[in-house]
C-alpha positions in Angstrom: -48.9 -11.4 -19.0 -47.1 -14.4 -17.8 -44.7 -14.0 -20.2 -43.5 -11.0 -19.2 -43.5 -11.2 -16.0 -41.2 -13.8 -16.2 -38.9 -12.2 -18.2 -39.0 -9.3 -15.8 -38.0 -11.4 -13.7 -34.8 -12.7 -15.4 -34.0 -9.8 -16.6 -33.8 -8.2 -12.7 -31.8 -11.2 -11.7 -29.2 -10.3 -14.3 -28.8 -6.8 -13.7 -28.5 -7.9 -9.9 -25.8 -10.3 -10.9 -23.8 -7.3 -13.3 -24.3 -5.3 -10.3 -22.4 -7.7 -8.0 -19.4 -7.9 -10.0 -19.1 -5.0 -10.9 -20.2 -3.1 -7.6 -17.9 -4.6 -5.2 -18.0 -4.1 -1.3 -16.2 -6.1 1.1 -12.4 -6.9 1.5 -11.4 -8.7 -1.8 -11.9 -8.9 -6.0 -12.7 -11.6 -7.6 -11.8 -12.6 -11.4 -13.4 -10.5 -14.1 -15.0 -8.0 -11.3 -13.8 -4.2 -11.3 -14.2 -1.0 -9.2 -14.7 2.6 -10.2 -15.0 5.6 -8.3 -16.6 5.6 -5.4 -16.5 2.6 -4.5 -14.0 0.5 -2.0 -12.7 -2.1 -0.7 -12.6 -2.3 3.0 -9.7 -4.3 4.9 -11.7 -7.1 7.2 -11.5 -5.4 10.6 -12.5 -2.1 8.7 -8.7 -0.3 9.8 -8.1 0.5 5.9 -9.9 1.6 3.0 -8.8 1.3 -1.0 -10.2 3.3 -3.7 -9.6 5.8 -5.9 -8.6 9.2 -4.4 -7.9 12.7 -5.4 -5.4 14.7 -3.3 -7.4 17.9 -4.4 -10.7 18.9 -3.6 -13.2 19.1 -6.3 -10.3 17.7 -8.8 -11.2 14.9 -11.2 -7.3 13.9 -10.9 -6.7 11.1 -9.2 -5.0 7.9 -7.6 -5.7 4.3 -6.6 -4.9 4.4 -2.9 -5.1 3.0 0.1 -5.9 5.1 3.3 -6.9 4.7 6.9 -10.7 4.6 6.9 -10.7 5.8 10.3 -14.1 8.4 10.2 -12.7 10.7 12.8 -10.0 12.0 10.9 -10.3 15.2 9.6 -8.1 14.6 6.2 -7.5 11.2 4.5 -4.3 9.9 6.1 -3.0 7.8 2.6 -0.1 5.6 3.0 0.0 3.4 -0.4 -0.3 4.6 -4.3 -0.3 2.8 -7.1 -0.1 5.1 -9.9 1.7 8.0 -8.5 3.6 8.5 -11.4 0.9 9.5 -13.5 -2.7 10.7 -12.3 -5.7 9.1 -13.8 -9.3 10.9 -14.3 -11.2 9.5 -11.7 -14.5 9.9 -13.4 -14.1 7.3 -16.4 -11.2 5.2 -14.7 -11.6 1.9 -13.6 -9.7 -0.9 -11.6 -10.0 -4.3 -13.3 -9.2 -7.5 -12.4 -9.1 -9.5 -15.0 -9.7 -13.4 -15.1 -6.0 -14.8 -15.6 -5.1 -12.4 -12.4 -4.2 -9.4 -13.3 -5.1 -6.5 -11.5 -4.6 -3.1 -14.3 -6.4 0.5 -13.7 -7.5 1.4 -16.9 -7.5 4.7 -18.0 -4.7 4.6 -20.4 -2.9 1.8 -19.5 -1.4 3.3 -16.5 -0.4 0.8 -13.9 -0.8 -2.9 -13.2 0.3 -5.5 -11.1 1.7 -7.2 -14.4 0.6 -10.9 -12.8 -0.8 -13.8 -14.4 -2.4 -17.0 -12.8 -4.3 -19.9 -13.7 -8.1 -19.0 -15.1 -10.1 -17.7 -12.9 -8.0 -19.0 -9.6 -6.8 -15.8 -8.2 -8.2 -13.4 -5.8 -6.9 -9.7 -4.7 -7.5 -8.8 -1.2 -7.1 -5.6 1.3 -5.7 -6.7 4.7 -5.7 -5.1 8.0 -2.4 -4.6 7.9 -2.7 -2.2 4.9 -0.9 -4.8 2.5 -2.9 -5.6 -0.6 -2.1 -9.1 -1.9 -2.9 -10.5 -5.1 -3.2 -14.4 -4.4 -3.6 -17.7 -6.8 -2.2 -20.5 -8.7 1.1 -19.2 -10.4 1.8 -22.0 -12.0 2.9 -24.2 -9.5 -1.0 -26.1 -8.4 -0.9 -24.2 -5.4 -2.1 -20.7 -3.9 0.4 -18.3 -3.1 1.1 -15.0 -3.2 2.0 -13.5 -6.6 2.1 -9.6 -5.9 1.7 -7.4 -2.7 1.7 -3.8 -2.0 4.2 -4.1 0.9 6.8 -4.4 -1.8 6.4 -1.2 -3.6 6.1 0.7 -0.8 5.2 5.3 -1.7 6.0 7.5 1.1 4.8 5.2 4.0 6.2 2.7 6.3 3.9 0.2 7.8 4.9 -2.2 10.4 5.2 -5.8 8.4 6.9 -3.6 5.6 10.5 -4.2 4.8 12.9 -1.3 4.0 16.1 -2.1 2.3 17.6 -4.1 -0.3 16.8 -7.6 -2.0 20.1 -9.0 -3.5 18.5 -11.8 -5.1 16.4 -9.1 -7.5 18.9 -6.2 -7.0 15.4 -4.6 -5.7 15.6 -1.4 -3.3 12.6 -0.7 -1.1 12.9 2.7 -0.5 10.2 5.7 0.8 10.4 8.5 -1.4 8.5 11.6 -0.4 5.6 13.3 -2.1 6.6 16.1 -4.7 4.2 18.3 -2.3 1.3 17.9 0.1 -1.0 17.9 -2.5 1.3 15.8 -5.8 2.1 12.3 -4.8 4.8 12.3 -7.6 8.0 11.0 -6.4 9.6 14.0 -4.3 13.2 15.5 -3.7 13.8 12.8 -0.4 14.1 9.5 -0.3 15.1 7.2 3.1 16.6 3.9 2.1 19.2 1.5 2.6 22.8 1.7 1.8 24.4 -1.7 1.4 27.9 -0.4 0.4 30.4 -1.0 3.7 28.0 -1.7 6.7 24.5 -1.5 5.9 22.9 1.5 7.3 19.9 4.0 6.1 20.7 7.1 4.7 17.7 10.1 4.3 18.9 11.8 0.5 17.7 15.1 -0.7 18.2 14.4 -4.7 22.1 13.4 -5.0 22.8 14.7 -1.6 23.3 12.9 2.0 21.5 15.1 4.9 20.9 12.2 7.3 22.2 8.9 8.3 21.0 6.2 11.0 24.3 4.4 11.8 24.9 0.8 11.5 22.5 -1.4 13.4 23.9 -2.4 17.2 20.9 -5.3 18.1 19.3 -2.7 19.7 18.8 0.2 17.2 20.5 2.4 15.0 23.6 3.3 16.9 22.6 7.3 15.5 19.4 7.1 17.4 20.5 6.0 21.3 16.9 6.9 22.2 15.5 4.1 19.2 14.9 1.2 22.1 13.5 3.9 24.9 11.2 5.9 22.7 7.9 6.0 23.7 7.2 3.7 20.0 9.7 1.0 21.1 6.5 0.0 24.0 4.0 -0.3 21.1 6.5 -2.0 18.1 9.5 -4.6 18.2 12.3 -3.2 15.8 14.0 -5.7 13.1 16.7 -6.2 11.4 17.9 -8.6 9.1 21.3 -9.1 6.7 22.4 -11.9 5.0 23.3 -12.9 1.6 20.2 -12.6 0.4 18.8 -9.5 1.6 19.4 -6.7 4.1 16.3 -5.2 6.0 14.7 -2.9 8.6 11.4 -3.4 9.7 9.2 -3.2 12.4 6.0 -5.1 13.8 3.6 -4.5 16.4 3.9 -5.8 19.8 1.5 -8.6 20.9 -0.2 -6.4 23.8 0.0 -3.1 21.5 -4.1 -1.9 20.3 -2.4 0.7 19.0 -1.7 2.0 14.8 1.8 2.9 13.3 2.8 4.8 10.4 6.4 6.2 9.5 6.3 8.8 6.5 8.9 10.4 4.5 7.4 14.0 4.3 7.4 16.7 1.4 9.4 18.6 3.5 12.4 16.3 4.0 11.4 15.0 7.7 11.0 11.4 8.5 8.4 11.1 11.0 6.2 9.0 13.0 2.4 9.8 13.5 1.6 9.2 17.0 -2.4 8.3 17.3 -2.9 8.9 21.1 -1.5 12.4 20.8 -3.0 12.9 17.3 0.3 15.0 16.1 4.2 14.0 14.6 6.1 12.8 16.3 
């Protein structure tokens, strides 16, 4: 009888240790741990949410996203995919992270961050700023950070994201719009930077030109007069950077501001800003 209740007792303390890595909660992965649908990981001040999502109700298609987990909302306001060139089935998909860093969704091979680091040194994390960060020893016998969300950006600009071009990796860091409210598959529109004479942003409708910003006058785009007396200009501070390296437009939030930001590139071709006090576009 002793017997096995010991071995009852080992045997619960293993399941409750299977369950821990693979049931994670919290903010961050660890090595060799994994999430499947339903559950999340949830930034540290609880502002954003990732998991796996489907844009239609009762649909086993789905994403790994990243969304505001604000309860009040009446629809999931998504502002990072990972996979939105090619849906996975949500009920036997999984997000790994394996042990030498590398965070892949497995359900055909469909996406990964494609990063390596030192055995069992890295660690992938959701921050309140809606950037998730896979951190760890790259090779250099230090942390730092080897992949982040804010560089691939989908439809959404955050403040802290950067919009434009890095010369260094001839990378563009565009928003592209959904293909429709419910298809996160890169749509018709796309606003990003064109580096060709004086840097500016241009919105495109597939080959063609329906919108530019201007150049940048220190103040704003010199299209947009209104850019530094909006009423967003009181809640973020607008950037903008060009060298040699890289040209940029970002925006962050202002020390005093409580308040949250999101641009979006919409299905519809309009760039707009969701404005939380008023609850509508703005």
């Amino acid at each position: 009888m002793a017997r096995m209740q010991r071995f009852l007792f080992q045997f619960l303390n293993i399941l409750a240790v299977i369950s821990i890595v693979h049931c994670q909660s919290g903010d961050s992965l660890t090595p060799n741990s994994s999430l499947s649908n339903g559950q999340n990981l949830t930034s540290p001040g609880g502002i954003f949410q990732l998991g796996f999502f489907t844009p239609i109700s009762g649909s086993v298609n789905g994403y790994i996203a990243i969304w505001y987990s604000n309860s009040s909302l009446t629809e999931r306001m998504v502002v990072w995919i990972a996979n939105r060139n090619q849906s996975i089935n949500t009920s036997t998909a999984t997000l790994n992270f394996t042990s030498d860093g590398n965070l892949i969704l497995l359900d055909n091979g469909s996406w990964s961050t494609g990063t390596s680091a030192a055995q069992n040194s890295a660690q992938v994390q959701l921050l309140d700023s809606g950037n998730l960060i896979v951190t760890g020893d790259g090779g250099g016998g230090s942390n730092e950070t080897l992949w982040q969300s804010f560089d691939h950006p989908s439809d959404t600009l955050l403040p802290g994201m950067r919009l434009g071009v890095d010369y260094r990796t001839n990378t563009s860091r565009q928003l592209v719009s959904w293909k429709s409210v419910t298809n996160p598959f890169p749509g018709s529109y796309a606003f990003k930077m064109e580096t060709r004479g004086v840097p500016e942003i241009f919105l495109w409708n597939g080959s063609s030109k329906i919108y530019r910003t201007g150049p940048w006058n220190s103040q704003g785009f010199s299209g947009n007069p209104r850019m530094e007396k909006s009423d967003i200009s009181s809640q973020l501070d607008f950037n903008f950077v060009s060298n040699s390296d890289m040209v940029y437009y970002s925006t962050q939030y202002k020390v005093e501001s409580s308040a949250l930001s999101r641009a979006v590139m919409s299905a519809a071709g309009r760039y707009e800003r969701w404005n939380w006090e008023s609850g509508r576009w703005l």
